[in-house]
C-alpha positions in Angstrom: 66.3 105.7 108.7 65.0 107.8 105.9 64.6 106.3 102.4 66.5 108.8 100.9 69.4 108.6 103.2 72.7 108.0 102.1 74.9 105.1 103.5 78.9 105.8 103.9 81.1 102.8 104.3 84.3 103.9 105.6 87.1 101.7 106.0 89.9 102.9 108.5 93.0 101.7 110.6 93.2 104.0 113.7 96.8 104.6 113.7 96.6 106.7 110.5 96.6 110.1 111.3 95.1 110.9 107.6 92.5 108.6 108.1 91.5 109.8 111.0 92.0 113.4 109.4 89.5 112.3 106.8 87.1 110.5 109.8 86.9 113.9 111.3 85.4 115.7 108.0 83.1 112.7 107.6 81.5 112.6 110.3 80.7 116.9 110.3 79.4 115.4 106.6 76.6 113.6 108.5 76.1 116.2 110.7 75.0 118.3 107.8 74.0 115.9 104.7 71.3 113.3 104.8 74.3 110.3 105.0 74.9 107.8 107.4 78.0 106.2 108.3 79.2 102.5 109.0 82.5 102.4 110.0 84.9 99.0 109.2 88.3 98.3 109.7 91.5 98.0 107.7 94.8 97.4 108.5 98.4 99.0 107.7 100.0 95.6 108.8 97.7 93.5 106.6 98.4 96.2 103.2 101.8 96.1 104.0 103.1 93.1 105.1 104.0 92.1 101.3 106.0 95.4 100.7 108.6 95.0 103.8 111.5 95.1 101.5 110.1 98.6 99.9 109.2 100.6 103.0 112.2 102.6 105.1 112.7 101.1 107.9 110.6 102.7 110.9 107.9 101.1 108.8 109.2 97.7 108.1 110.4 97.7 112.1 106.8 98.3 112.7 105.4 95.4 111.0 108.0 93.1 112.0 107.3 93.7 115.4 103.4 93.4 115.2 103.0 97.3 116.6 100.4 97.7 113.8 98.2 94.7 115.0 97.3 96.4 119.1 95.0 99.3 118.0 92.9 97.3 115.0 92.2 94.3 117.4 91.3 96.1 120.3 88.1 97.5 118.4 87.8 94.6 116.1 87.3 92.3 119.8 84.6 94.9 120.9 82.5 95.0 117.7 82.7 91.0 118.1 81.5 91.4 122.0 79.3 94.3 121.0 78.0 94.7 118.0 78.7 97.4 114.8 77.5 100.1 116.6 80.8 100.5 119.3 83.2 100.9 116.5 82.6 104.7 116.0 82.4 105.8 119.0 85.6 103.4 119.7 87.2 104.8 116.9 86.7 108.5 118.0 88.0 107.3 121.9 91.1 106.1 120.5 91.9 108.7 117.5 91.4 111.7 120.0 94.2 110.0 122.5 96.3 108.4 119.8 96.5 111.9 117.4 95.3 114.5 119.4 96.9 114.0 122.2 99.6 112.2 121.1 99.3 109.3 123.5 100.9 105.9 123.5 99.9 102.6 121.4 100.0 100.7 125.0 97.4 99.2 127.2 96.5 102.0 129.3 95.3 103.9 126.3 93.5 101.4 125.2 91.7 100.5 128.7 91.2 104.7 128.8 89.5 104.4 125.3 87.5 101.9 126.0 86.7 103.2 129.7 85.2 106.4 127.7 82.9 104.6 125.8 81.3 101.9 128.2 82.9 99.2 127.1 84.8 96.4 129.5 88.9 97.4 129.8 88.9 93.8 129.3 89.0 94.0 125.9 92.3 95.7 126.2 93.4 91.8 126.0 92.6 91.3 122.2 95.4 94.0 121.3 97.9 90.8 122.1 96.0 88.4 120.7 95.5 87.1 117.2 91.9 85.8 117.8 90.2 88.7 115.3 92.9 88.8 113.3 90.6 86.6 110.5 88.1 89.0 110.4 90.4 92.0 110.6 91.9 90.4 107.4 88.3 89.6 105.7 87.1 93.3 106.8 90.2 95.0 105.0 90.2 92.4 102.0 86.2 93.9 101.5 87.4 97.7 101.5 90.6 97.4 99.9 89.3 95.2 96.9 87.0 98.0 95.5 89.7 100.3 95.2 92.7 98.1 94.5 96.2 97.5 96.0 98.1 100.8 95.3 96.3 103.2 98.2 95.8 102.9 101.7 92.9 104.2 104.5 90.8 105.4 104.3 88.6 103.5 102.0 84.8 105.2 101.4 82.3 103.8 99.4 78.7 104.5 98.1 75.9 103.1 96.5 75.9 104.7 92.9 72.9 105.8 90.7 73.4 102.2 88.8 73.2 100.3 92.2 76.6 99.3 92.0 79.5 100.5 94.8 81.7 103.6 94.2 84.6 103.7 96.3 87.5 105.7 96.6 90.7 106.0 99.0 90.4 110.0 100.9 89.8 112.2 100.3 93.2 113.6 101.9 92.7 116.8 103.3 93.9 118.9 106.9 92.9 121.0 108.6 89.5 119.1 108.5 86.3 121.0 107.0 83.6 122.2 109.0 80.2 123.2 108.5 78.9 123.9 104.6 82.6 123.4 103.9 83.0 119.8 104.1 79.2 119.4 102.7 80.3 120.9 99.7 83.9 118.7 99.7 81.5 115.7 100.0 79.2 116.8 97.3 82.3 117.5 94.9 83.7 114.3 95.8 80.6 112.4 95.1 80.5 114.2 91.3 84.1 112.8 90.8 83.6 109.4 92.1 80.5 109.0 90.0 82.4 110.2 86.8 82.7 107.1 84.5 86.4 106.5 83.7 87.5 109.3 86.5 90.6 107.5 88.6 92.9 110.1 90.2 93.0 114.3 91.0 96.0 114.7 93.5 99.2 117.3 94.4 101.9 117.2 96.6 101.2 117.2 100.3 102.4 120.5 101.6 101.6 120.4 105.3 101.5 117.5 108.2 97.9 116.5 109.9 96.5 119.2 112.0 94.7 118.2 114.6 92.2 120.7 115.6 
């Protein structure tokens, strides 16, 4: 990897049709910009699990029934089995079916996802089991702390000019940019990240994801 080259934590949960809006633009980003990215999980159960009484109630139903859990453990079982470097490809399996296409949270999209990307349809198990759920805790705990409690995924973060991390939830944006377009939404949003003091630029969301 070049010296110069950028490193992109991004923190996502792959049911989260924003995130994966966002995931979309970052990844033509380092198609285009000297950036890599490593890609970590969050979760929607874990950041919302305290605020049942405050969510309507296809939410709370959700995270009562453990829905949230399936996706997140399925590709927090194959980084454990195969190291960091199956979670974007993983990630881009499972967003395509799960937002694109509109497919199911169920097992055969899982196997299907994992099927795409080499991996066993074994690992289909995990989305049932609580044996990553630790490290699916720790990994969200890592992202969400530099931003704080009030936001949700994604999470990005960058090394700043001091050495220190600069994170930030989004940016929250649809259609996703393509070509100089989203180089010049990364370049603005690295200006406004790195702005001492700078916390929040937002309006009303006008439009639903489109998926393109």
């Amino acid at each position: 990897m070049a010296q110069d080259t950028t490193t992109v934590r991004f923190w996502f949960d792959p049911i989260c049709p924003w995130a994966w809006m966002t995931s979309r633009w970052i990844t033509e980003v380092e198609r285009i910009r000297d950036i890599r990215v490593e890609w970590n999980i969050m979760s929607l159960q874990v950041l919302n699990e305290p605020k049942l009484d405050e969510l309507p109630e296809f939410y709370a139903e959700r995270i009562t029934s453990g829905a949230w859990w399936q996706p997140v453990r399925v590709i927090a079982a194959a980084r454990a089995a195969h190291g960091d470097e199956v979670v974007g490809p993983l990630y881009t399996a499972l967003g395509t079916r799960f937002h694109n296409r509109q497919e199911p949270h169920e097992r055969a999209t899982y196997e299907a996802a994992l099927a795409e990307v080499g991996l066993p349809t074994s690992l289909a198990d995990a989305a049932t089991s609580d044996a990553h759920d630790d490290e699916i805790r720790r990994s969200h705990t890592e992202g969400i702390t530099l931003v704080g409690q009030d936001v949700g995924t994604p999470v990005i973060s960058v090394t700043g000019a001091d050495g220190e991390p600069v994170a930030f939830f989004g940016p929250v944006v649809t259609p996703a940019p393509k070509g100089e377009a989203a180089g010049r939404l990364w370049d603005g949003t690295l200006l406004v990240a790195n702005t001492p003091g700078f916390f929040e630029l937002k309006r009303t969301r006008t439009q639903d994801p489109i998926f393109d």
